[in-house]
Residue frames as a rotation matrix with the C-alpha (Angstrom) as fourth column:
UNK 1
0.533 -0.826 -0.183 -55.43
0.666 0.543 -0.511 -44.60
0.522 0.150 0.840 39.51
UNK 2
0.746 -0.580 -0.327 -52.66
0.179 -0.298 0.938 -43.09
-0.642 -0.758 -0.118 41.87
UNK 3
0.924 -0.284 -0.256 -50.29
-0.372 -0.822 -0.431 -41.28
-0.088 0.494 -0.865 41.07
UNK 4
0.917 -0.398 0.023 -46.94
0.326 0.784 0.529 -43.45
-0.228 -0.478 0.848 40.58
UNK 5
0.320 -0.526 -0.788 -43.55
-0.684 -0.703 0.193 -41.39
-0.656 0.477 -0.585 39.66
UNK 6
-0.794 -0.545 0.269 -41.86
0.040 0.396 0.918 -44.31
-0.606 0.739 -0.293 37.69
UNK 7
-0.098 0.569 0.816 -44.99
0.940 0.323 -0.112 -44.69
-0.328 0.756 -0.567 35.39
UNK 8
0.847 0.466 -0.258 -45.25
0.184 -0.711 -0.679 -40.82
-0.500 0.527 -0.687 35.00
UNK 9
-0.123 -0.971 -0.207 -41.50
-0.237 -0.174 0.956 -40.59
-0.964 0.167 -0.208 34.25
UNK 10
-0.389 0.074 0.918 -42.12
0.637 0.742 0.210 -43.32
-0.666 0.666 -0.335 31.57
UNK 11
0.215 0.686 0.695 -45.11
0.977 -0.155 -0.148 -41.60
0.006 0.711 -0.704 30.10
UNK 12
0.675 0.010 -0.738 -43.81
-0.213 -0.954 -0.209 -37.82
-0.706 0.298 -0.642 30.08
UNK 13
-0.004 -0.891 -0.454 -40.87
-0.518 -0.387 0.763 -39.32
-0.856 0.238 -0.460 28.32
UNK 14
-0.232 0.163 0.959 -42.57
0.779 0.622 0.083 -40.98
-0.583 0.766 -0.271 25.67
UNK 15
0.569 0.792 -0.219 -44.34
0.454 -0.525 -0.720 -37.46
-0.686 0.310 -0.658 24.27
UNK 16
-0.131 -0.782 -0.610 -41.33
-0.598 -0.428 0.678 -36.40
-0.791 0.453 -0.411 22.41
UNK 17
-0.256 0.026 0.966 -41.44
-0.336 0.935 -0.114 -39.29
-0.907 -0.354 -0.230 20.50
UNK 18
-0.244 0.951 -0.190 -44.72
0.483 -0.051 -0.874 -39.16
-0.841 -0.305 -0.447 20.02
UNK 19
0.546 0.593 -0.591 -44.62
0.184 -0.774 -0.606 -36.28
-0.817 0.222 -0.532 18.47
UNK 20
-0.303 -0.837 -0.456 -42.00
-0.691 -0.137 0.709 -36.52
-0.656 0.531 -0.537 16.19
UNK 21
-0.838 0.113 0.534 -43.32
0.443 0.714 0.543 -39.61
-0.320 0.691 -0.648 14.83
UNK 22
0.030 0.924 0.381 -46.70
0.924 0.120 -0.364 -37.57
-0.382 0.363 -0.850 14.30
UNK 23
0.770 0.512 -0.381 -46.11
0.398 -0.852 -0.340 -34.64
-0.499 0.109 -0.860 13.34
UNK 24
-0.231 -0.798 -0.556 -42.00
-0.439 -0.424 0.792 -33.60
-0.868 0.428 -0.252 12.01
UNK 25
-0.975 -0.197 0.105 -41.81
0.041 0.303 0.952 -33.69
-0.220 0.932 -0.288 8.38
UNK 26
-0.198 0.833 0.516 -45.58
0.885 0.378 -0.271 -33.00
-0.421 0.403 -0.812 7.66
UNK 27
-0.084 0.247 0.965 -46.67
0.735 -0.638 0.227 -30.09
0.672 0.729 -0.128 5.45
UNK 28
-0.980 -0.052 0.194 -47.73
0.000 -0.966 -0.260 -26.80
0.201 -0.255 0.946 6.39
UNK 29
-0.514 0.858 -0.027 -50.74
-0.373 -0.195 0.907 -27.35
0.773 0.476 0.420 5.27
UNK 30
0.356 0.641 -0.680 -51.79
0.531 0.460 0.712 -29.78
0.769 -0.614 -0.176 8.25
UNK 31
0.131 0.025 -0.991 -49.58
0.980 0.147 0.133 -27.79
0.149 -0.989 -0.006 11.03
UNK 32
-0.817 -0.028 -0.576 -50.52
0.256 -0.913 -0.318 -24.50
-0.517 -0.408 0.753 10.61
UNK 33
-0.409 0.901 0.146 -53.83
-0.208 -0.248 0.946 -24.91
0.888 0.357 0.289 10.29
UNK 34
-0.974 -0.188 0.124 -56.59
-0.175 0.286 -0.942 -25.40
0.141 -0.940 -0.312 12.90
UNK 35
-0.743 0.644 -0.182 -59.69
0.614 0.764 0.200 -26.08
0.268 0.037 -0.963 14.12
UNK 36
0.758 0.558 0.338 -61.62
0.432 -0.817 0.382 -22.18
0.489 -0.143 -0.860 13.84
UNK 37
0.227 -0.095 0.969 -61.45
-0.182 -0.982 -0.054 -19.25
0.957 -0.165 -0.240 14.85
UNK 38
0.135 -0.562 0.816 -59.20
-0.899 -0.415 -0.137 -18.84
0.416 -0.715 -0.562 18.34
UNK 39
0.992 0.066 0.109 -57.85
-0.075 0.994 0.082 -22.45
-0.103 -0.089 0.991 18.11
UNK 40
0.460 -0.888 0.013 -54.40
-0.510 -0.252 0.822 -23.48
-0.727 -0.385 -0.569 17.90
UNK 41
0.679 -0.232 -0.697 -52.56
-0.534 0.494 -0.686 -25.40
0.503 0.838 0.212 15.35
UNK 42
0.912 -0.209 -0.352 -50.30
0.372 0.783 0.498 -28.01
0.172 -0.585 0.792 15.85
UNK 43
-0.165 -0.960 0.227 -47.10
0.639 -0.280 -0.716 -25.77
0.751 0.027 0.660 15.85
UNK 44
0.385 0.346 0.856 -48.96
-0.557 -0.652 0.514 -23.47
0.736 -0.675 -0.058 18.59
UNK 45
0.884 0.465 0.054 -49.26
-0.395 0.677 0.622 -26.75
0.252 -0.571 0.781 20.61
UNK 46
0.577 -0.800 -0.163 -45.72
0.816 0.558 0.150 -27.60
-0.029 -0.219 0.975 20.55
UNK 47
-0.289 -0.592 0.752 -44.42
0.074 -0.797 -0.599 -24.14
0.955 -0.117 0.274 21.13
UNK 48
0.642 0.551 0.533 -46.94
-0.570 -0.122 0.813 -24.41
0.513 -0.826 0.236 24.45
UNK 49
0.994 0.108 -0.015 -45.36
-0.068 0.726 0.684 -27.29
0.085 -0.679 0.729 25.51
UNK 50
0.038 -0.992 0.122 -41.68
0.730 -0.056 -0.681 -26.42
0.682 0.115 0.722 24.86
UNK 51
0.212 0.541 0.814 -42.85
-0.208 -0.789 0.578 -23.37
0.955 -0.292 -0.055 26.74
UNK 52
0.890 0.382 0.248 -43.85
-0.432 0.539 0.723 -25.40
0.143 -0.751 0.645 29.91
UNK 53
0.564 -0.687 -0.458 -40.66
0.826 0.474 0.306 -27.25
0.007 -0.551 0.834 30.35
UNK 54
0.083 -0.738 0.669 -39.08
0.520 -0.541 -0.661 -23.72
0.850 0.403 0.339 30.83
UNK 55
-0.835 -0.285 0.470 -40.76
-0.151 -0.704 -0.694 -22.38
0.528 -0.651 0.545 32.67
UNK 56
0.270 0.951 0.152 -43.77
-0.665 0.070 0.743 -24.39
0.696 -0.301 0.652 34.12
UNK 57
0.729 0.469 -0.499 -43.25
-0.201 0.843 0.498 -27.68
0.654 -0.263 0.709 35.43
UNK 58
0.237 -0.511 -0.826 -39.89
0.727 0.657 -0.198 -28.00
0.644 -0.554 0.528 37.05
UNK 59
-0.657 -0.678 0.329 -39.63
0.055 -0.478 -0.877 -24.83
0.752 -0.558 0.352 38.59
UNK 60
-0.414 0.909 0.054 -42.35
-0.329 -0.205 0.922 -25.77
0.849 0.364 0.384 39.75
UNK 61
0.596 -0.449 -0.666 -41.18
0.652 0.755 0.075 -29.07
0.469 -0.479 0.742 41.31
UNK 62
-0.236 -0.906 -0.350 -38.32
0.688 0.099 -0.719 -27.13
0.687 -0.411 0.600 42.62
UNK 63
-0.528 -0.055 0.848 -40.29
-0.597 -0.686 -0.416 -23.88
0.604 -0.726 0.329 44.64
UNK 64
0.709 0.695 0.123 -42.38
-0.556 0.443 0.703 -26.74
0.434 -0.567 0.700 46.43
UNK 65
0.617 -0.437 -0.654 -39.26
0.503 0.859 -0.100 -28.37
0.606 -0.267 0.749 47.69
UNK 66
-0.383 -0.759 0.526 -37.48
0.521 -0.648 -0.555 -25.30
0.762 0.061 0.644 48.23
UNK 67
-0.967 0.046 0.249 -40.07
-0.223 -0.625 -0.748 -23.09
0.121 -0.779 0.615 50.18
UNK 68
-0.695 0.718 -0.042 -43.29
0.719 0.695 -0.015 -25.29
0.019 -0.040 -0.999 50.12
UNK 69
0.058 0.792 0.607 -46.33
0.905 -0.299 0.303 -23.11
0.422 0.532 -0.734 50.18
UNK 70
0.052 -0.223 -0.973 -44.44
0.392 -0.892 0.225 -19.76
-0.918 -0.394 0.042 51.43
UNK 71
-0.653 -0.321 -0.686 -43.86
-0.486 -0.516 0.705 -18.68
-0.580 0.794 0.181 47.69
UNK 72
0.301 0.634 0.713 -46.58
0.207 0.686 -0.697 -19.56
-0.931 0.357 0.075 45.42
UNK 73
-0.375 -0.477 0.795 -45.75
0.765 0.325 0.556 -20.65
-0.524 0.817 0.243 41.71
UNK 74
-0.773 0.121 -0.622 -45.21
-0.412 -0.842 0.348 -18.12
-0.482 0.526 0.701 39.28
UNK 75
0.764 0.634 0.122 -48.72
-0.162 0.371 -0.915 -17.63
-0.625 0.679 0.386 37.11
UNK 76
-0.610 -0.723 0.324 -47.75
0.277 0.188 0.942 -19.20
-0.742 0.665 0.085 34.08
UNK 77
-0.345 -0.074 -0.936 -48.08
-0.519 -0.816 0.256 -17.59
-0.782 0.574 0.243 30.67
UNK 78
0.382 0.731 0.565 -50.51
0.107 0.573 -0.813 -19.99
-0.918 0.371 0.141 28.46
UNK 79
0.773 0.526 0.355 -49.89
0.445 -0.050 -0.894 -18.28
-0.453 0.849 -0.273 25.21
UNK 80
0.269 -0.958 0.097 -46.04
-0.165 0.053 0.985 -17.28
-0.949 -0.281 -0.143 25.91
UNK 81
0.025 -0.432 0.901 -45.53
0.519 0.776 0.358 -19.65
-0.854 0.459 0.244 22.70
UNK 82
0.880 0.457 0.129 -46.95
0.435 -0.668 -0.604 -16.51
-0.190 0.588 -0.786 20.40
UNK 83
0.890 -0.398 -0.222 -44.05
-0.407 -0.913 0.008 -14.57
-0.206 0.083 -0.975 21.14
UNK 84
0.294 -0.894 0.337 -41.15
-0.634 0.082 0.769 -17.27
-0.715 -0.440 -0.543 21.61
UNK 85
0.039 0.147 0.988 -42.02
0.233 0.961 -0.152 -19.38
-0.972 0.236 0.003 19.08
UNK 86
0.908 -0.128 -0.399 -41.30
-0.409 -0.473 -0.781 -16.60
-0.089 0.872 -0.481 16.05
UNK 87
-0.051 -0.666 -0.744 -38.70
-0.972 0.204 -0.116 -17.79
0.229 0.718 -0.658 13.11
UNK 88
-0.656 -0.470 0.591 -38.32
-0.603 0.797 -0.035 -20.97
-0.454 -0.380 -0.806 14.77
UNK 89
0.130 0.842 -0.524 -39.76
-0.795 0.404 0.453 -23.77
0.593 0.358 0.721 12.45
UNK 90
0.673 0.634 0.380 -41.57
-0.711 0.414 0.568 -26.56
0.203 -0.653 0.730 13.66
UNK 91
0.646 -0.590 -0.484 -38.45
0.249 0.763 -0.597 -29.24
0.721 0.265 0.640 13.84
UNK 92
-0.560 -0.828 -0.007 -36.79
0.280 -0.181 -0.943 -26.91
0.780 -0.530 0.333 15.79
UNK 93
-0.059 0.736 0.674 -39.44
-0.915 -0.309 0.258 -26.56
0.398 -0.602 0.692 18.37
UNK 94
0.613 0.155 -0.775 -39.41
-0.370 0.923 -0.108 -30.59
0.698 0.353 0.622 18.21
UNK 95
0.138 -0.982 -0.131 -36.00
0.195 0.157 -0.968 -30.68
0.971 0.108 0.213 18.53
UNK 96
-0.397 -0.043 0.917 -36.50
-0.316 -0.931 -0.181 -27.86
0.862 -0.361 0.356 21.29
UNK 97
0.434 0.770 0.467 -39.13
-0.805 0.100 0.584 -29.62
0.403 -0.630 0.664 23.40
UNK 98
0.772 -0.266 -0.577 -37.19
0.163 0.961 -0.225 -32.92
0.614 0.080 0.785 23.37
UNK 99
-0.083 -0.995 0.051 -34.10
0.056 -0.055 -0.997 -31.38
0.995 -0.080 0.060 24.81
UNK 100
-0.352 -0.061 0.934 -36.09
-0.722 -0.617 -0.312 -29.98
0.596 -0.784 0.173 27.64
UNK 101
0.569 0.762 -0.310 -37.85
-0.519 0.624 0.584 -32.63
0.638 -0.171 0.751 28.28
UNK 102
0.530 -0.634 -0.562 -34.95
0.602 0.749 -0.277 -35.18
0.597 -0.191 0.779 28.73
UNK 103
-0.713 -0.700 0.049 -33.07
0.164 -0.235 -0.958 -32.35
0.682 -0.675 0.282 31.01
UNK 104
-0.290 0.271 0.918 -35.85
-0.922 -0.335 -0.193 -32.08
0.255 -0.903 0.347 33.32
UNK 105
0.827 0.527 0.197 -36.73
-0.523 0.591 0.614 -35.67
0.207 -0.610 0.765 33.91
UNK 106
0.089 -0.716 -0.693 -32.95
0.593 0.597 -0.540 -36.56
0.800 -0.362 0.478 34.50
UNK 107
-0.831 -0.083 0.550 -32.91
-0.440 -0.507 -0.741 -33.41
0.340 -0.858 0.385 37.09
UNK 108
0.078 0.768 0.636 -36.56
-0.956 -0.123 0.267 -34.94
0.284 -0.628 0.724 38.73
UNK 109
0.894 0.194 -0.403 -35.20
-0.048 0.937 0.347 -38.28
0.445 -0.291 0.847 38.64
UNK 110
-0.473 -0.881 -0.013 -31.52
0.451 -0.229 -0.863 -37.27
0.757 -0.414 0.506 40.28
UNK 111
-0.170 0.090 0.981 -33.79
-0.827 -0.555 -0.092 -35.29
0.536 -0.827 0.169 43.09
UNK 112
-0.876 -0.121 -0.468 -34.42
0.109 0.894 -0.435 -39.48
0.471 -0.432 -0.769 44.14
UNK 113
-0.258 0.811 0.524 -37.91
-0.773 -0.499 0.391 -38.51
0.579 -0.305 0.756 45.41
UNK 114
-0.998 0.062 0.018 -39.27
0.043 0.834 -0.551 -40.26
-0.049 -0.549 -0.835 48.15
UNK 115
0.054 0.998 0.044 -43.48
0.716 -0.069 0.694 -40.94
0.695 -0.006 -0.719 48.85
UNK 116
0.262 0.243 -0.934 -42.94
0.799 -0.597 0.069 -38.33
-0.541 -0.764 -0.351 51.89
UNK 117
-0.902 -0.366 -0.227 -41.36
0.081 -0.662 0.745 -35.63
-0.423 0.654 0.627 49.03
UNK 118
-0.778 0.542 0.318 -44.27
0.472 0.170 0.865 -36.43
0.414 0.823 -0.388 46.71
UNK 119
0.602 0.774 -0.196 -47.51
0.769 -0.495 0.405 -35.44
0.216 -0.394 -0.893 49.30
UNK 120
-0.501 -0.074 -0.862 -45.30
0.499 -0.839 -0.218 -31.67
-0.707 -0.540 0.457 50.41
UNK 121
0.433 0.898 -0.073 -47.46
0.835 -0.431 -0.341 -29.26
-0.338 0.087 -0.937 49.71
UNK 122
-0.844 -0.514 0.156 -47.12
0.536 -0.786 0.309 -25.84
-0.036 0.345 0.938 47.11
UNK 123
-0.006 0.997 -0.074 -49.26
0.442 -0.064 -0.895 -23.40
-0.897 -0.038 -0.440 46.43
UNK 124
-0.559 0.217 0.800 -51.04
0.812 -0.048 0.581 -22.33
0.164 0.975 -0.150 42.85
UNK 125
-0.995 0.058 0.079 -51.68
-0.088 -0.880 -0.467 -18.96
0.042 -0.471 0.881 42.15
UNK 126
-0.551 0.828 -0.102 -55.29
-0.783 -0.471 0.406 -19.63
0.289 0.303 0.908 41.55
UNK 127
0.355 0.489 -0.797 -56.02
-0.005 0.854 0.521 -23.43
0.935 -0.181 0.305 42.67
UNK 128
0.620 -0.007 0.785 -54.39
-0.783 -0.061 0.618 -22.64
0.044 -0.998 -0.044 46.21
UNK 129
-0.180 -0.943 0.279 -52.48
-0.917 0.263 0.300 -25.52
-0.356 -0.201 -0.913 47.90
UNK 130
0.647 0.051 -0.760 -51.51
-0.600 0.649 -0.468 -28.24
0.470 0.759 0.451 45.45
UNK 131
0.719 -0.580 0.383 -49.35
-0.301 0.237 0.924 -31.27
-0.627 -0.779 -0.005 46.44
UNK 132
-0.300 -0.927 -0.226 -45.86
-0.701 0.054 0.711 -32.54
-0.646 0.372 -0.666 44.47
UNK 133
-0.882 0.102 0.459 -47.49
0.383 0.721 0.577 -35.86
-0.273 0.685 -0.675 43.03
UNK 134
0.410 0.871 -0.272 -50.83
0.398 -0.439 -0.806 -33.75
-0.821 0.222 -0.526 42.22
UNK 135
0.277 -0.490 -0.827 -48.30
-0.722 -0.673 0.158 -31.21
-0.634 0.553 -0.540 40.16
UNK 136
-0.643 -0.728 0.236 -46.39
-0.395 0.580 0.712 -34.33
-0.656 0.365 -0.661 38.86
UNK 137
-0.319 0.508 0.800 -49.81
0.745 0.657 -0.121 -36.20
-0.587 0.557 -0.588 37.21
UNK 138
0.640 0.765 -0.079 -51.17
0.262 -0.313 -0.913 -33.30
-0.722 0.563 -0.401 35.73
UNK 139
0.129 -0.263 -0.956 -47.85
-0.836 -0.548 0.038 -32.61
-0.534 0.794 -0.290 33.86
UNK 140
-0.819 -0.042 0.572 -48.19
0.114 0.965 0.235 -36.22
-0.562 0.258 -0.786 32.70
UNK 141
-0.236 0.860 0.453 -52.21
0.677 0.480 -0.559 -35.58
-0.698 0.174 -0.695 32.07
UNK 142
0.452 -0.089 -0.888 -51.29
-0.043 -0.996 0.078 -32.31
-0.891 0.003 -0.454 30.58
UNK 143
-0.790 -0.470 0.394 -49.02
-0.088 0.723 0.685 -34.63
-0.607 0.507 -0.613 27.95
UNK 144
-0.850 0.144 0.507 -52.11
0.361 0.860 0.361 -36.08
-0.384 0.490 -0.783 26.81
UNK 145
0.449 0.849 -0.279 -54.53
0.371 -0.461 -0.806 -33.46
-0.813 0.258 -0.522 27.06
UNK 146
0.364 0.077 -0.928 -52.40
-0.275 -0.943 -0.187 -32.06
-0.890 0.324 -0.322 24.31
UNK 147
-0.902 -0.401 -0.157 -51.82
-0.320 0.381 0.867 -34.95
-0.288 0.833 -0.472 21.84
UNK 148
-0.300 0.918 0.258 -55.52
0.763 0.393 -0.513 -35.27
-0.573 0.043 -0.819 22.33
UNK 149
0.308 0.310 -0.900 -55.76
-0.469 -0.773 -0.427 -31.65
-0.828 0.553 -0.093 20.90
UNK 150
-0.438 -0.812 -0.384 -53.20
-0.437 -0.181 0.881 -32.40
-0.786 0.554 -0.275 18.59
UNK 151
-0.823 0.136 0.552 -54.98
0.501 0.633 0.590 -35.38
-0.270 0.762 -0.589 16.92
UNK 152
-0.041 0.986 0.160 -58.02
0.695 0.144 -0.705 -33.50
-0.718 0.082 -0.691 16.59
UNK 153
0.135 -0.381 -0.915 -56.28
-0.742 -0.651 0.162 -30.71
-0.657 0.656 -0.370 14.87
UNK 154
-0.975 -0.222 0.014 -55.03
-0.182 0.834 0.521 -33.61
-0.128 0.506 -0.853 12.26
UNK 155
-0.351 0.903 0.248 -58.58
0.753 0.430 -0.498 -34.92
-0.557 0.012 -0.831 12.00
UNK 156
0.562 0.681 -0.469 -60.58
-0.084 -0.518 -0.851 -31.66
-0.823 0.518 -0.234 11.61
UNK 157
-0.371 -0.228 -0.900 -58.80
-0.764 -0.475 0.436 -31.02
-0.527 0.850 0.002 7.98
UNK 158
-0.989 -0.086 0.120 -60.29
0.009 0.774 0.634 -34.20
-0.147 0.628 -0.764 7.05
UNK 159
-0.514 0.848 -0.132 -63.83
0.079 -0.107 -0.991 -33.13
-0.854 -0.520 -0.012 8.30
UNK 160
0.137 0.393 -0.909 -65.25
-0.959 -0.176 -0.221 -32.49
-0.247 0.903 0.353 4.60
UNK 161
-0.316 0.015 -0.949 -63.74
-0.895 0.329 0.303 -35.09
0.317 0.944 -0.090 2.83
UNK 162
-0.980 0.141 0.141 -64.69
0.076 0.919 -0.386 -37.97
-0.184 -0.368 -0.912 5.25
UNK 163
-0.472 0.864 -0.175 -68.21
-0.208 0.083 0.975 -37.39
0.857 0.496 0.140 3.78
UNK 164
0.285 0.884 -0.370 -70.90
-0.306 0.450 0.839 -39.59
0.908 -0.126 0.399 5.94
UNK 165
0.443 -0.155 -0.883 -68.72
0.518 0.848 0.111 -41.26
0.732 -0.506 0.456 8.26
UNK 166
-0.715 -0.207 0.667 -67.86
-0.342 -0.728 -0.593 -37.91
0.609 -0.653 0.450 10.17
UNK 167
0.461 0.822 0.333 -70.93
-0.704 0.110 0.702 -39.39
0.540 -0.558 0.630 12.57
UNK 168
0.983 -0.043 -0.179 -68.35
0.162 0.668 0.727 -41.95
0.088 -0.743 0.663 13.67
UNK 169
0.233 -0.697 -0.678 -65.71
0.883 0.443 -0.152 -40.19
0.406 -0.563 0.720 14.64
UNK 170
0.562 0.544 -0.623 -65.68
0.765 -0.055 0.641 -39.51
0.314 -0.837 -0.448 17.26
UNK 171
-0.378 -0.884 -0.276 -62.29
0.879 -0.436 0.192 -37.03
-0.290 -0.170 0.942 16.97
UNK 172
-0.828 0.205 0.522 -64.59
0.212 -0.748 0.629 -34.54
0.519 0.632 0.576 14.80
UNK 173
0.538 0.738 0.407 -67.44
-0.065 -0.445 0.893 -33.92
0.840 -0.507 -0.191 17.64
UNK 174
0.055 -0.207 -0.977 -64.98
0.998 0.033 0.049 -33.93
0.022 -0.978 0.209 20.77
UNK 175
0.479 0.123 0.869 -65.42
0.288 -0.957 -0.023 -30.36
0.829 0.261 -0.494 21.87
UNK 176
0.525 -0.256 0.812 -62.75
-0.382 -0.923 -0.044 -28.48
0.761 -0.287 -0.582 23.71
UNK 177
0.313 -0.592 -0.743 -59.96
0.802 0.583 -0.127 -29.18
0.508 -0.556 0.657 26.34
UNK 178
0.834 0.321 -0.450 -58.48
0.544 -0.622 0.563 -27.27
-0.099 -0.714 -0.693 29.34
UNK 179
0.477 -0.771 0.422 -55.29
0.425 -0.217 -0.879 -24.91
0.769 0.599 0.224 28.14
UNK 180
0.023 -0.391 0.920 -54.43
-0.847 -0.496 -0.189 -23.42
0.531 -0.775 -0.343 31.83
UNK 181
0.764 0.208 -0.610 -52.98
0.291 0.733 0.614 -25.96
0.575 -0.647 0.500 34.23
């Protein structure tokens, strides 16, 4: 599938939601737990991604428009969420992620992109030169790689008590996802 901007628009701005409907108002007990030893929990996962709309994705969008692959994108800081994400409970991280969200996809949809905007070219400090609608899907696929974590976090605490039927499902044997994009 190609990359299309109205459908990623759509689908980055569903993940708030999303989350809120899965996750605000649940115990402790399911989101701040995880899934072993140097795993995340589901408050990690939404401090990551509150993270990222600060400081990942649109300035991203904006040094590729600005100075195209003369200035490559700042490394970003994976794990960032450790430090920024003290006192702050998980509602307000929610709360947090939502806001950013909705101001950066009214600032990427006010830049009016065109299909000649979408193929200029940035560069990554470590994948080299990337293009605008490359950047755009992965923070779309990036979305999902992390409600895919999310449900499996959710899941594993059930891993005991589903007894037998842990052989079909599939959420309790998926192993591992990419945390650097």
């Amino acid at each position: 599938m190609q990359q299309n901007l109205s459908d990623t628009v759509g689908l980055l701005g569903r993940t708030p939601k999303v989350l809120n409907a899965l996750v605000r108002d649940l115990p402790d007990a399911w989101t701040l737990r995880n899934e072993g030893s140097q795993t995340w929990n589901v408050y990690d996962v939404i401090g990551h991604l509150a993270h990222g709309e600060r400081t990942d994705w649109m300035p991203r969008v904006r040094r590729i428009l600005e100075f195209g692959e003369t200035r490559p994108f700042e490394p970003f800081n994976r794990f960032a969420q450790f430090h920024e994400s003290q006192g702050k409970t998980l509602s307000h991280l929610l709360d947090e992620f939502a806001h950013l969200r909705s101001q950066n996809l009214a600032e990427l949809e006010g830049m009016n992109l065109k299909s000649a905007d979408l193929e200029r070219r940035g560069r990554h400090p470590s994948l080299g030169s990337v293009t605008l609608s490359e950047l755009l899907a992965t923070w779309a696929a990036h979305d999902m790689t992390h409600l895919h974590q999310i449900s499996r976090i959710l899941a594993w605490q059930y891993r005991e008590a589903v007894g037998p039927w842990s052989k079909f499902l599939g959420v309790l044997h998926c192993s591992g996802h990419s945390l650097s994009a």
